[in-house]
Structures are given as C-alpha cells and as structure tokens.
Backbone as a ProteinNet text record, in pm:
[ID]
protein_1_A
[PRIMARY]
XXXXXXXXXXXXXXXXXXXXXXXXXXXXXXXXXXXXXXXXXXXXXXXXXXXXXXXXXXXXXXXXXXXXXXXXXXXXXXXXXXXXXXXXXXXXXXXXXXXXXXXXXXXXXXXXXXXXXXXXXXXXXXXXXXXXX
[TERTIARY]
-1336.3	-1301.9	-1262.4	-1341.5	-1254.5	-1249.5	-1136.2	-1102.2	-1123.1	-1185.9	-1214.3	-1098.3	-1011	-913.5	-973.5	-1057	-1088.3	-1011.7	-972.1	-904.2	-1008.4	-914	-964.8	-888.3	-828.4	-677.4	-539.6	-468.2	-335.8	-296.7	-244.9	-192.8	-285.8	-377	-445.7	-595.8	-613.7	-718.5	-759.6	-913.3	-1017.2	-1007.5	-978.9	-1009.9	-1101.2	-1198.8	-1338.1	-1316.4	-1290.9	-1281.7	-1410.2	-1470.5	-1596.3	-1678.2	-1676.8	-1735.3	-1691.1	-1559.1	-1435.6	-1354.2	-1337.1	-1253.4	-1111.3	-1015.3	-851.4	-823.3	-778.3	-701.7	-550	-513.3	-377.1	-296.3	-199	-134.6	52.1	72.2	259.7	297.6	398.2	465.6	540.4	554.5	586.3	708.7	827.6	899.8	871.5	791.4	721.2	640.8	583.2	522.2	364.2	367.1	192.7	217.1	52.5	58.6	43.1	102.9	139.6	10	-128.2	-224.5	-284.8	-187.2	-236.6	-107.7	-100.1	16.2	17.3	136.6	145.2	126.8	79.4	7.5	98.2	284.7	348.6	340.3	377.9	318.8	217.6	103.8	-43.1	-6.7	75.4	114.2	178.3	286.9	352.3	279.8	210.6	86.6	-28.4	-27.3	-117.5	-67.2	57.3	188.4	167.4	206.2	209.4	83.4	-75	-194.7	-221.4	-171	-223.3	-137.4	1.8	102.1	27.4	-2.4	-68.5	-201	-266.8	-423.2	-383.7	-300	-273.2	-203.9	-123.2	-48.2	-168.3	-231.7	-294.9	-429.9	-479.7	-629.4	-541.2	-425.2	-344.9	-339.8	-292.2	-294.1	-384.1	-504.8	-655	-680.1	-661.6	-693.4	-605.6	-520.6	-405.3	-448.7	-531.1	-552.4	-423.2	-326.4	-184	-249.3	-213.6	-254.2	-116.7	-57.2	28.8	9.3	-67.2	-41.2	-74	-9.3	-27	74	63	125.7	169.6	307.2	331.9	408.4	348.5	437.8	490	606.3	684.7	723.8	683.8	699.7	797.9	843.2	988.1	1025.7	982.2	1005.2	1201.2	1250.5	1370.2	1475.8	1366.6	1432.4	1327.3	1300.8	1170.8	1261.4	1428.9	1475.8	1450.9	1418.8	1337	1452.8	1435.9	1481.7	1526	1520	1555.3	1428.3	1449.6	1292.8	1274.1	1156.6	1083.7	1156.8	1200.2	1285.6	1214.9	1096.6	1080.3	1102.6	1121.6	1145.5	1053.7	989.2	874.7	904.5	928.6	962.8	770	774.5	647.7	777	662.6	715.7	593.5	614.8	524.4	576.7	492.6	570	537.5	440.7	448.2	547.1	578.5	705.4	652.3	718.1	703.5	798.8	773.3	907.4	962.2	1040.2	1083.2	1031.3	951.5	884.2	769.1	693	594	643.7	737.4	828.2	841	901.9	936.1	812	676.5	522.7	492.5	496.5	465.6	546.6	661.3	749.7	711.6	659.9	555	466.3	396.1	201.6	249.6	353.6	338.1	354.1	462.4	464.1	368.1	289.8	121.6	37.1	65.8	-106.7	-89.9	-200.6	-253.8	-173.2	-182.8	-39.4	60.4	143.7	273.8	226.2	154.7	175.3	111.8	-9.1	15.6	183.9	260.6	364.7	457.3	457.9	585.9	537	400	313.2	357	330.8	271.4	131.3	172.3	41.4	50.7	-121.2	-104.9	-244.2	-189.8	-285.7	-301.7	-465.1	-430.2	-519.3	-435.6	-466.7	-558.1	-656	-729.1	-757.7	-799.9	-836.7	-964.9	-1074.3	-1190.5	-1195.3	-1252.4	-1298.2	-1441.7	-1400.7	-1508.4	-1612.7	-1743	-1777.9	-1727.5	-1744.5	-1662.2	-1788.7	-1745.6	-1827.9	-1866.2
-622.8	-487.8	-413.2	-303.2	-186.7	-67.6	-39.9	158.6	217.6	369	467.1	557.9	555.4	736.6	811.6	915.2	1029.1	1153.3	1205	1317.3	1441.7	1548.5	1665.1	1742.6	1766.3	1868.9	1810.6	1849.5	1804.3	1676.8	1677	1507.7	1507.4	1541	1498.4	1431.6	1349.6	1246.6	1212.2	1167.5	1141.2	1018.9	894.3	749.3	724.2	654.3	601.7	435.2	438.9	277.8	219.2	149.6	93	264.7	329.3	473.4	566.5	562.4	598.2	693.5	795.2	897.1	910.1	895.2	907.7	1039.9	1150.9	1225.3	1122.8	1166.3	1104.8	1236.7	1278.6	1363.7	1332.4	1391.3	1349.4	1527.6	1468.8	1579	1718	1820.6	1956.4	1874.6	1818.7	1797.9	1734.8	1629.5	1538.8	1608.3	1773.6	1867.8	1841	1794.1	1804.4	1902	1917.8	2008.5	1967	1858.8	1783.8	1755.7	1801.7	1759.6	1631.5	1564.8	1406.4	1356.4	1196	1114.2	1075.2	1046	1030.6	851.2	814.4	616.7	543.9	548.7	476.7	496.5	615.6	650.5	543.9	551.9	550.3	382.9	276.6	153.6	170.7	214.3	211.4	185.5	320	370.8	217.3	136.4	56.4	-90.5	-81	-211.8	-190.2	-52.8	-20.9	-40.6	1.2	-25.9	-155	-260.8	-379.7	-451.7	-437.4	-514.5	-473.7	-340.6	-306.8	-407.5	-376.7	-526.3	-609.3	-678.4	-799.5	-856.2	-813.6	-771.4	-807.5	-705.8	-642	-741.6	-813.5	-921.2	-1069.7	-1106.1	-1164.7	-1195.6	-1078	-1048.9	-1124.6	-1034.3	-1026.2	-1198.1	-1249.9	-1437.1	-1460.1	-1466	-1492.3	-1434	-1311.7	-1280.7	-1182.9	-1165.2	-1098.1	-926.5	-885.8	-726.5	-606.5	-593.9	-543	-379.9	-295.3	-164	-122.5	-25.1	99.7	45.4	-57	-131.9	18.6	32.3	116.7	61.4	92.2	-31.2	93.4	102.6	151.9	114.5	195.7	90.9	215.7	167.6	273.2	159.3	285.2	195.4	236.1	144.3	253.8	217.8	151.7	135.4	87.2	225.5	144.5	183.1	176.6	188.3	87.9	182	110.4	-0.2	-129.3	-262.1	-286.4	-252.5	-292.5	-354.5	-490	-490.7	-388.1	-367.4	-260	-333.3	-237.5	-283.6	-228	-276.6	-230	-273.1	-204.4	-212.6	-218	-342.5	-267.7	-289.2	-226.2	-263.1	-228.5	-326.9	-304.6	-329.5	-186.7	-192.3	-184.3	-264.6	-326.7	-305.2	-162.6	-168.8	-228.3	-342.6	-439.1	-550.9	-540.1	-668.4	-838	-874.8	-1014.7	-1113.8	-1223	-1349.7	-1314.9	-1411.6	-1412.5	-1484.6	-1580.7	-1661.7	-1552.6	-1487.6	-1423.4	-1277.8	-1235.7	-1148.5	-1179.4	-1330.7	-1461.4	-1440	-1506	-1522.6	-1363.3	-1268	-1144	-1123	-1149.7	-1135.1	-1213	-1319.5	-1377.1	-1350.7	-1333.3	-1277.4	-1172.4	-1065.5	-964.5	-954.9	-1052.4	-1088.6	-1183.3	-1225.7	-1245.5	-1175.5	-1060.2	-933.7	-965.5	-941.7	-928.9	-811.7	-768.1	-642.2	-716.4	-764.3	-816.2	-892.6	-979.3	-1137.5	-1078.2	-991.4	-946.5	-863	-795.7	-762.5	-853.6	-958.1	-1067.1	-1184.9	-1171.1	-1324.3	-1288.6	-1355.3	-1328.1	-1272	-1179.2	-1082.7	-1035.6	-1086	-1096.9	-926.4	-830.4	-683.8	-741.5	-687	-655.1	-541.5	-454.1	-309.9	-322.3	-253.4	-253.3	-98.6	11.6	107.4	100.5	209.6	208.6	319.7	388	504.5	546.5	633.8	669.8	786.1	770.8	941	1054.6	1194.4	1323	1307.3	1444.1	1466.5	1653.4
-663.3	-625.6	-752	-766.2	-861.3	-853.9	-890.8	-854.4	-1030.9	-969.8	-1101.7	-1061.8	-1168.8	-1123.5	-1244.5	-1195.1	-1301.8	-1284.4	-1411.7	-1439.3	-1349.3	-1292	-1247.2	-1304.1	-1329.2	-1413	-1358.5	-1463.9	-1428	-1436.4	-1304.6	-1310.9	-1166.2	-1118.9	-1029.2	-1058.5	-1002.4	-1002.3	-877.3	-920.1	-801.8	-861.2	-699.5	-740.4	-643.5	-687.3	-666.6	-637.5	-492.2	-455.5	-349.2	-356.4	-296.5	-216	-305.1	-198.7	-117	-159.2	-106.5	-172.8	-183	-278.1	-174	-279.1	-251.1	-423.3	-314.8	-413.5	-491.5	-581	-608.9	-724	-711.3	-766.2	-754.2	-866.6	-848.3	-787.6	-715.3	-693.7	-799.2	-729.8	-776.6	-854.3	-834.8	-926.3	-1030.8	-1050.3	-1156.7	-1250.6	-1194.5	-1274.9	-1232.6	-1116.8	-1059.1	-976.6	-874.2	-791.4	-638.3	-659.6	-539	-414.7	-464.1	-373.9	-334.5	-379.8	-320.6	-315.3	-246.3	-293.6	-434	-491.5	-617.3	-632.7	-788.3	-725.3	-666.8	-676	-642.9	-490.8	-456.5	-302	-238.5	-310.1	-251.2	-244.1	-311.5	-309.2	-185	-168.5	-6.9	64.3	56.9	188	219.5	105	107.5	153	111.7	172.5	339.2	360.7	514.2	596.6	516.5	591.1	628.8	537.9	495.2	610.7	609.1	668.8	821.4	891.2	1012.7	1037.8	942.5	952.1	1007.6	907.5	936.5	1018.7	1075.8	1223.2	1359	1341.5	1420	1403.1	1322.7	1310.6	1341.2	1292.8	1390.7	1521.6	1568.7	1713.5	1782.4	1751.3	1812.4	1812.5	1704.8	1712.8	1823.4	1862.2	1932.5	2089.5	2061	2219.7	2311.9	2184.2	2258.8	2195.5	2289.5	2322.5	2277.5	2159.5	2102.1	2107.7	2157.3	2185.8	2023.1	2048.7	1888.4	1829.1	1731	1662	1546	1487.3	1372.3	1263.5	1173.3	1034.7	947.6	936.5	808.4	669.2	599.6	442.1	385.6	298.2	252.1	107.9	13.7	-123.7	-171	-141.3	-166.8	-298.4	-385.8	-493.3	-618.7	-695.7	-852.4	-973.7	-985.2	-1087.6	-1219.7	-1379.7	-1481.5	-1477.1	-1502.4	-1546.5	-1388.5	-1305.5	-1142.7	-1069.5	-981.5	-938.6	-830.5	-818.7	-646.5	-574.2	-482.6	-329	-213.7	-114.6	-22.6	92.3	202	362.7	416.8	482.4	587.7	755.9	824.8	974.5	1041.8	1110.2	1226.1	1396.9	1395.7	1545.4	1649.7	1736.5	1818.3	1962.7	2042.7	2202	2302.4	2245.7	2400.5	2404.5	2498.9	2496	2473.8	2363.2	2266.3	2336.9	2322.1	2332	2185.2	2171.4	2048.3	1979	1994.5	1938	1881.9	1927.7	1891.7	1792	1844.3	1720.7	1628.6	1599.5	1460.6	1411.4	1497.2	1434.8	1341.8	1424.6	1380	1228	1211.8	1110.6	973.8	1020.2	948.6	890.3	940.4	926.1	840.3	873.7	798.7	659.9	589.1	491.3	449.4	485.8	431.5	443.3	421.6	419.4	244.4	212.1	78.8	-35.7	10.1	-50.1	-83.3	22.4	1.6	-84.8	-61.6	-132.6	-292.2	-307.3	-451.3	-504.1	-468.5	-486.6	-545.7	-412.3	-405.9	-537.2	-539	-632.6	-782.8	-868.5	-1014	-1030.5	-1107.1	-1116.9	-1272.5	-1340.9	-1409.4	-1486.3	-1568.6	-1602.9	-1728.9	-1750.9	-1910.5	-1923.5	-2019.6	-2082.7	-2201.4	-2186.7	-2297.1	-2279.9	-2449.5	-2455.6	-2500.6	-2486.4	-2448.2	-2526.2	-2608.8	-2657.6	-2588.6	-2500.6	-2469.9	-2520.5	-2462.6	-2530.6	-2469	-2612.7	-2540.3	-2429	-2322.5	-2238.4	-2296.1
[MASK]
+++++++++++++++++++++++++++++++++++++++++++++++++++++++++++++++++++++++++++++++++++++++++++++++++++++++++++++++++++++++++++++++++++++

C-alpha cells in the first residue's frame, strides 16, 4: 500500500491512496484553511474506521447481529516527549452477554490500526530531489 500527499497551496494536500483522494489540511489556528482534516486527525478517523471493521467482520464470523455498531476515537493526548493517548469506546445497541462484550473488547484492539500504533514501527525518511514542474 502507498499514499501520495501532493501540495495544492497552503498546508492543504491531495492524498492519493489506492484511487482514492482524501483532502488533508490543518486547521485555521495552525494557519491552514481548514478544508480537510488535519493528518493527525485523519489517524483518529482511521483508528475509529478500522476499530468499526473489525468489530463489525468479527461479528459477521460469529453470526451475532450487532445493529449500527459506532466507534469513537478521541486522541486526547500528542504532547512532544509524551506518548499518544487514545480512547476508543465502540458502542454496540444490540444487547451482548458479557462474554461477547469481553470478545468485542478484544477484537477491537486487534484492527490493524491499533496494533500498528500499539506495535514497533519502524519509517525511514529519505529526500528525493525532484524535477521543477
């Protein structure tokens, strides 16, 4: 898998994921023009999609019929030298045992998101001179 973020002005960018365009922009206070989520955002947003999947393709093996499953992700802490602190609650309105609540609580912290988050993850930066355009 790979994403393109190309410059459009500003701090806004077009990212190019399997054929897929996601605006991304930082907010009016950060000095963008706030027309997209900003990337840390667009990580939430992607903690929260992922944790719903997986919930929810779960389920479906299982055969239990969970309704409009809703997952909340809430980053509520990226202070520099602090690790990321996020919250994610799924709320699920068909009625669970508790056993299957426990299972669910589970699974969710194995969507692919989390477990890249929570894992060792290893970038490397390289610069590219490209041509002007």
């Amino acid at each position: 898998m790979k994403a393109i973020a190309r410059r459009v002005r500003g701090f806004i960018h077009e990212v190019e994921v399997d054929g897929h365009t996601i605006v991304s922009d930082e907010p009016t206070e950060a000095g963008g023009n706030d027309e997209g989520p900003s990337p840390t955002r667009l990580l939430t947003a992607s903690l929260a999609a992922c944790t719903a999947t997986t919930v929810e393709m779960y389920a479906d093996r299982k055969g239990w019929e969970l309704g409009a499953v809703e997952v909340e992700a809430e980053l509520r802490s990226a202070e520099r030298g602090e690790p990321a602190r996020y919250a994610v609650e799924v709320r699920v309105p068909a009625p669970l045992s508790g056993e299957q609540a426990e299972r669910i609580k589970v699974i969710a912290g194995k969507c692919p998101v989390h477990r890249t988050l929570t894992g060792e993850v290893e970038i490397e930066d390289r610069v590219e001179l490209a041509p002007a355009r």
